[in-house]
C-alpha positions as CSV (number, residue, x, y, z in Angstrom):
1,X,-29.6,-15.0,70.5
2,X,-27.7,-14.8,67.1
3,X,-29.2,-18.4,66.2
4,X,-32.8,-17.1,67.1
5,X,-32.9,-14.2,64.9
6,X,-31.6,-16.0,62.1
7,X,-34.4,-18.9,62.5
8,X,-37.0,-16.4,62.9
9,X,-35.4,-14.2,59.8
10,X,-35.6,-17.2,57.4
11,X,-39.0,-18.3,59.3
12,X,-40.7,-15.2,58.3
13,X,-39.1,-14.9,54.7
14,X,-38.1,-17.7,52.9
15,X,-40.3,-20.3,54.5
16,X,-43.4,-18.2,53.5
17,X,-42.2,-17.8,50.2
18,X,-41.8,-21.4,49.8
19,X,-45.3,-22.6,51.0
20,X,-46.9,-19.3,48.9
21,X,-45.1,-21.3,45.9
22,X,-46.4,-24.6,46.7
23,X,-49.8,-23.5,47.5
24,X,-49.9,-21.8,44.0
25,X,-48.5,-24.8,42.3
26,X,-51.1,-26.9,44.2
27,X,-53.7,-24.7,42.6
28,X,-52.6,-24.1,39.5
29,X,-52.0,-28.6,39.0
30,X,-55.5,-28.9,40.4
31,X,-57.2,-26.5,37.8
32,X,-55.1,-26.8,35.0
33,X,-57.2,-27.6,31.6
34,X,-55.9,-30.9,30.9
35,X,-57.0,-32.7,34.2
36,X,-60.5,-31.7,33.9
37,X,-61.1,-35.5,32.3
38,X,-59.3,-37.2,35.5
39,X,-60.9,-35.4,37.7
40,X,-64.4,-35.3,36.0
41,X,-63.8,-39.7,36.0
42,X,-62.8,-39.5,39.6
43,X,-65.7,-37.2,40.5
44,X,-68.3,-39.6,38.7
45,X,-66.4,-42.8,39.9
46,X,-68.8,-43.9,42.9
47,X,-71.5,-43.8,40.5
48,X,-70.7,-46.2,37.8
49,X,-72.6,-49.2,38.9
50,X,-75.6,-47.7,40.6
51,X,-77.9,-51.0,39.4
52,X,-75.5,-53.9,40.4
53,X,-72.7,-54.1,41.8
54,X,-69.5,-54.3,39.4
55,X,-68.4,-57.8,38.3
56,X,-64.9,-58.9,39.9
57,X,-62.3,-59.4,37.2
58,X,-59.9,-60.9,39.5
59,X,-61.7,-64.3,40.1
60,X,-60.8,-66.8,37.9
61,X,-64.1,-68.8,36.3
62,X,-63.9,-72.4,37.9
């Protein structure tokens, strides 16, 4: 029974302080000023080439 309170101690402590960290680290790298750009681009990205479709770069001209 020892093994089971220790689980559930570190369960209900230290694992919910670890996720509350990485949620707020999540949050705070997803609206930090300096991505607004990348994630602006990657917003927009689907809309580039509404006319045609974009030319394919990787083909070689024969």
């Amino acid at each position: 029974m020892e093994t089971y309170s220790f689980l559930r101690t570190l369960a209900d402590s230290w694992a919910l302080l670890a996720l509350t960290v990485i949620f707020v680290g999540v949050v705070v790298f997803v609206f930090r000023p300096s991505g607004r750009r990348a994630q602006k681009d990657a917003a927009e990205s689907i809309f580039r080439n509404e006319t045609r479709p974009a030319e394919d770069k990787t083909k070689e001209d024969e």
